[in-house]
N, C-alpha and C positions, 0 to 999 in steps of 0.2 A: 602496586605501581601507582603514583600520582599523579594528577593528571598535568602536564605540562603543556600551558597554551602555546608555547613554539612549535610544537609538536602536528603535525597532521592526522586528522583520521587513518587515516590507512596505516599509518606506525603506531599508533594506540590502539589498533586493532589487536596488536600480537600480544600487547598485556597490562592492558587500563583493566585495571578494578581487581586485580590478581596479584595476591602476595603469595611466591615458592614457598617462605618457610612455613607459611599456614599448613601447607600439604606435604609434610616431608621432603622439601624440598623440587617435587613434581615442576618440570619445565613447563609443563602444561595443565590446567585445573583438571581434576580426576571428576567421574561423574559420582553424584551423589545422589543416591538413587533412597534413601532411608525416610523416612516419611515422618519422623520424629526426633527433636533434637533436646538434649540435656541439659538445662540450665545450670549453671556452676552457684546459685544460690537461689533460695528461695524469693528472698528480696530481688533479686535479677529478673528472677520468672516475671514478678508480681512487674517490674517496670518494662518488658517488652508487653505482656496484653497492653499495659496501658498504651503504648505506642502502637501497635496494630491494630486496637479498638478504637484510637480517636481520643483515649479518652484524656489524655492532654498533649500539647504538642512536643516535639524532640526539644531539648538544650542545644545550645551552639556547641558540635565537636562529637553530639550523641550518634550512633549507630543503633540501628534495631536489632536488638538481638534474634536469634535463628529460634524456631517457635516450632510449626512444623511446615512442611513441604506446601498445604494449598495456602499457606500466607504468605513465606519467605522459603528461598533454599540458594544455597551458596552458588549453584550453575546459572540459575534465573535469574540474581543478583547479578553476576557477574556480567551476564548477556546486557542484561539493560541500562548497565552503565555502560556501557558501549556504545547498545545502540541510540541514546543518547548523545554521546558523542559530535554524530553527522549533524546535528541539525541544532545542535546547540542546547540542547534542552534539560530543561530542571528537572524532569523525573522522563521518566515511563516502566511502560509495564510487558511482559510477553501473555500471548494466550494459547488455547491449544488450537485454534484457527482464528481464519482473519473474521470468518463471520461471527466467531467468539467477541471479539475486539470492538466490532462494528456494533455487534447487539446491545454488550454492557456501555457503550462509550452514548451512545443514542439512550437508552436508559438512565443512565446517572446524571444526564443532564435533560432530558426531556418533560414536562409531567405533562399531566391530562387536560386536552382544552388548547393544549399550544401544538405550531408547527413546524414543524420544517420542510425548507423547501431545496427541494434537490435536484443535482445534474441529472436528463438523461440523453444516450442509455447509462447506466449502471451495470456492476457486476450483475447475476442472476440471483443469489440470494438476497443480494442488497435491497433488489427490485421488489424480489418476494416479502419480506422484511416491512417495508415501508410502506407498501399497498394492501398486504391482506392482510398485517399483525398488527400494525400499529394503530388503525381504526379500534379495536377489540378492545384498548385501554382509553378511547378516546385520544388518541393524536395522529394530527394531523398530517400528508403530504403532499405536498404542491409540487410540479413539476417543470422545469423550464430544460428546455435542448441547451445540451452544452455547445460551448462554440463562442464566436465572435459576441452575438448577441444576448449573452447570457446575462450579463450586469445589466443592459435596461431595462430586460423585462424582472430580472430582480429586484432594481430602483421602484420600479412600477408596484410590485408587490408590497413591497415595504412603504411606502407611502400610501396606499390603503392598509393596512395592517399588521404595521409593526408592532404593537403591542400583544400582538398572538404569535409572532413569529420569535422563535427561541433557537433556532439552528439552520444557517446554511451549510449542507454538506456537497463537496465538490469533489467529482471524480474526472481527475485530467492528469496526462488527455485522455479524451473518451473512448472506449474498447468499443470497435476497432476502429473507426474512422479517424483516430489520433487525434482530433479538435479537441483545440485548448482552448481552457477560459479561463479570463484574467484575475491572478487571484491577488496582483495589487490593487484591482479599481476591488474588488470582491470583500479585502480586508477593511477597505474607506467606507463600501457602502455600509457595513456591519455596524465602524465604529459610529456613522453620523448619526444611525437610528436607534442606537444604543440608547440606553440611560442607567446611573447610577442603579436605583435598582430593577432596570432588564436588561443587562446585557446581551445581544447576540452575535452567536459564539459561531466562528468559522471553523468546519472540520474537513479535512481533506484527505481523501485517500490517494493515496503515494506512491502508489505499487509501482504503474509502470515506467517510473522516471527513478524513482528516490531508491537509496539517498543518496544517491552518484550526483545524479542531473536535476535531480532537483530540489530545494529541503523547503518547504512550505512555513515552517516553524520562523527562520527568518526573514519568510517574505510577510509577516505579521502574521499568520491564521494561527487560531487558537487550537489544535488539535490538529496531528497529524497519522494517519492510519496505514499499516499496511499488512497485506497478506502475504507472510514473511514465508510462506510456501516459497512464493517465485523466488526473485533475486538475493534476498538475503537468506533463504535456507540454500536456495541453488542448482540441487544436485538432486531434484525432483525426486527425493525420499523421506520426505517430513511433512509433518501441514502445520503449522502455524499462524499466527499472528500479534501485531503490534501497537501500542498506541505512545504517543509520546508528546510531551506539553508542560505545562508549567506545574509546580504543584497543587495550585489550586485547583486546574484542572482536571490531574488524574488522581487527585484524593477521593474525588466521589467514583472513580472508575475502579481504584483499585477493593472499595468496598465491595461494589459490585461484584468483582472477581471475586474476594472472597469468598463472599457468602454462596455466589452460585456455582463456584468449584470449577473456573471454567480454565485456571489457569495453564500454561504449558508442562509437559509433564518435565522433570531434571533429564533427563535421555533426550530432549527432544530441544530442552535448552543445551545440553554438552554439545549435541551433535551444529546445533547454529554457529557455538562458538568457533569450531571447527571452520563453517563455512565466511563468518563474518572477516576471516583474515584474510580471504581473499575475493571481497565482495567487489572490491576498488577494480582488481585487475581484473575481473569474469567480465564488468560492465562495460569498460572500456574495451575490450577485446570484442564481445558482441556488440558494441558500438561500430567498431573499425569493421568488423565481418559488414553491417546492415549495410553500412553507405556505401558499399562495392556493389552490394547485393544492389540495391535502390537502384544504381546508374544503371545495370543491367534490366532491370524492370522494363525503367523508364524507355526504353528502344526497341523491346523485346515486342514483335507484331502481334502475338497474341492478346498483350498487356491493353487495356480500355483505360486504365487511371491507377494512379500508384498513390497511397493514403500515407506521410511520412513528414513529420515536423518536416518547415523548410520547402516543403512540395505544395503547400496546401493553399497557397493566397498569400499578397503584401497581408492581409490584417492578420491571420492566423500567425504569419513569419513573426511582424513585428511582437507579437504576445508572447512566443514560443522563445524569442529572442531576449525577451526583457525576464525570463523568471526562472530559464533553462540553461546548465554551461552545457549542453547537450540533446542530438534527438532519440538518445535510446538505441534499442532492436526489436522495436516492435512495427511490424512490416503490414500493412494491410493492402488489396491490389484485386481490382474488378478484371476478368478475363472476359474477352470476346466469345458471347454465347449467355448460357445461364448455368443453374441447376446440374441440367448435363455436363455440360463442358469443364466446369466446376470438379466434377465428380469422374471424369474421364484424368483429369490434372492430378488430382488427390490421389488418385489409383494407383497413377503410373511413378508415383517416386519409390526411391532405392533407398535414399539414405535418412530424408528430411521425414521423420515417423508422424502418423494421425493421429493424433492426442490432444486434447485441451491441455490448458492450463498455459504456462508461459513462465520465462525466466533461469529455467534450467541450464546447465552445459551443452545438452541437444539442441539441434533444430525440428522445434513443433511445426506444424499447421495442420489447419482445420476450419471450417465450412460454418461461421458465424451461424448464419440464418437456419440453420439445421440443425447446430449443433447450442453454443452458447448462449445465441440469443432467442433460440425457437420457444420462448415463450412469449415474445413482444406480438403485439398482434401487429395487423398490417401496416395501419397508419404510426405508430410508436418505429417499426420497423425502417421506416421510409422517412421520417424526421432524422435518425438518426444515419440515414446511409448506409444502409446496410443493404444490402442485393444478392440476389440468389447466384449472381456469378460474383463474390467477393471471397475472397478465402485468406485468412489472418495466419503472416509468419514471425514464430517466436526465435530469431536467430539467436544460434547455440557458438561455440567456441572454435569449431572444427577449422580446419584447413580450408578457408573460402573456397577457392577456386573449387573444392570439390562439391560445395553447398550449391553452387552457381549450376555444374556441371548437370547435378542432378534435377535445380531446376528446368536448365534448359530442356533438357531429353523427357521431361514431366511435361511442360508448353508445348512441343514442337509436335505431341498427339494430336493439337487443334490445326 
């Protein structure tokens, strides 16, 4: 199928990049699980290495041929012309996790001596990643709190030392506090301190907005990430991840994946496909469940503060308003008490399961500071709002009023 700009995401979901008579006619791509593909000539062979090695670029109209499964395979394809798609973008790639995506996407454009300077908090590998692995080859990470004031003390940075700095990476809004930071002033700071040759390169990871509510790629950032575990696998039975950008950008990424093998397995790109067709209506659904959920929060006596685009301040509003058609279901909310009370809350639900992670058809929650973020020490901790009575909810699909129900009867032990 071809891609047709009248067309929306969500209908090119069901069969962008997918031709039935490839596959016997199959209404659906079959999984391709074979780890090695037959060239129909010698001369053929010899012109796909060239094209997965670099070693000269494609013809107008060319495809790369199928080679074997850790360079190309027809499920993987198919996925990332898709997920392509939401965000407008010239290439991407899948991986077999997001910290896969995150690793090689900071690697293929990093080298030794240069830095980046990044949101926190951050995921927990991200964190680990940036502060205790990246010294090891000689590069750098600097740190600013995401939020309102992210871009000045960015300005600030970059005006001492733009010639070292090679990457801003942004993760918004920030797990859990939901503060967002502007990644139109974000995109401007990049381009002014830019130069022909140092470009610095905006990456954004997208998880918990994209690529419903949010697509980064057309608000200018040059890389956009996600750990296609959550929303876009779905059905919390895969781990994945994603990177997506222009070709110049994900050329040096997808090398990277080659060579270190990290890419998605075909089984794990089939089963995405699966979930990609109905990413559009899962998001919106757990959108309309959270803002029921939210107005409940917000009156509920136990409830101290409710963390939730929209909820969070004019400045936060107007940011969340200028780059989002949406605030997600990602619910974060301090209770009256701490620790304890925290853990009295947590104990007592029926339906809404103790689990990390986020984005699934369930309703998650779980205990930030104990759990996802318990390795931030105190002062990291307390920048970024997190408190021992906060507890982060990933709203799932179900019948609201029953998500509500059970929270109530979870609060009303306090």
């Amino acid at each position: 199928m071809k891609y047709d700009g009248d067309l929306h995401p969500e209908t090119l979901m069901l069969g962008y990049g997918y031709d039935p008579k490839r596959s016997e006619g199959s209404v659906k791509p079959p999984v391709f699980l074979t780890s090695t593909f037959v060239f129909p000539t010698a001369e053929e062979g010899k012109q796909f290495f060239e094209l997965a090695y670099g070693l000269r670029q494609r013809e107008p109209g060319e495809d790369p041929g199928l080679i074997y499964s850790r360079i190309n395979n027809p499920d993987l394809e198919i996925l990332e012309n898709r997920l392509a798609v939401w965000e407008g973008a010239e290439s991407s790639l899948v991986f077999a996790s997001g910290m896969a995506g995150i690793t090689a996407t900071v690697m293929a454009h990093l080298a030794p001596g240069e830095i980046v300077v990044t949101t926190t908090p951050v995921y927990g590998g991200t964190h680990y990643f940036m502060s205790r692995m990246l010294p090891r080859w000689n590069m750098e990470c600097q740190w600013i709190h995401a939020g309102s004031r992210f871009c000045d003390e960015l300005e600030s940075l970059l005006e001492k030392d733009a010639e070292r700095i090679k990457m801003v990476y942004v993760e918004t809004p920030a797990n859990p506090s939901n503060q967002m930071t502007d990644l139109k002033r974000c995109v401007e700071l990049c381009a002014r301190f830019s130069r022909d040759d140092h470009k610095i390169l905006l990456v954004v990871d997208n998880t918990f907005m994209g690529p419903v509510f949010q697509q980064p790629l057309k608000l200018g950032a040059d890389i956009s990430l996600y750990s296609a575990t959550k929303f876009i696998g779905g059905h919390s039975d895969l781990v994945s991840g994603a990177v997506l950008g222009s070709q110049e950008m994900i050329g040096p990424i997808s090398e990277m994946r080659t060579i270190f093998g990290c890419m998605a397995s075909p089984f794990d790109g089939w089963m995405m496909l699966r979930s990609m067709e109905t990413v559009g209506i899962r998001m919106e659904k757990q959108q309309a469940n959270a803002l029921q959920i939210v107005e409940m929060l917000k009156v509920h006596p136990a409830i101290t503060k409710v963390y939730y685009p929209g909820e969070l301040g004019e400045q936060q509003d107007a940011i969340w308003r200028n780059q989002c058609s949406g605030p997600g279901s990602l619910i974060a909310f301090d209770v009256r008490g701490g620790e304890k009370e925290a853990f009295l809350v947590l104990n007592a639900l029926k339906l809404c399961k103790l689990a990390v992670s986020l984005g699934g058809t369930e309703t998650l929650i779980e205990h930030p500071a104990t759990m996802t973020h318990s390795d931030l020490n105190p002062r990291d901790m307390k920048l970024a709002e997190i408190s021992h009575s906060m507890i982060r909810l990933s709203v799932g699909i179900e019948h609201v009023p029953d998500i509500i129900a059970d929270l109530n009867q979870a609060l009303d032990v306090l």
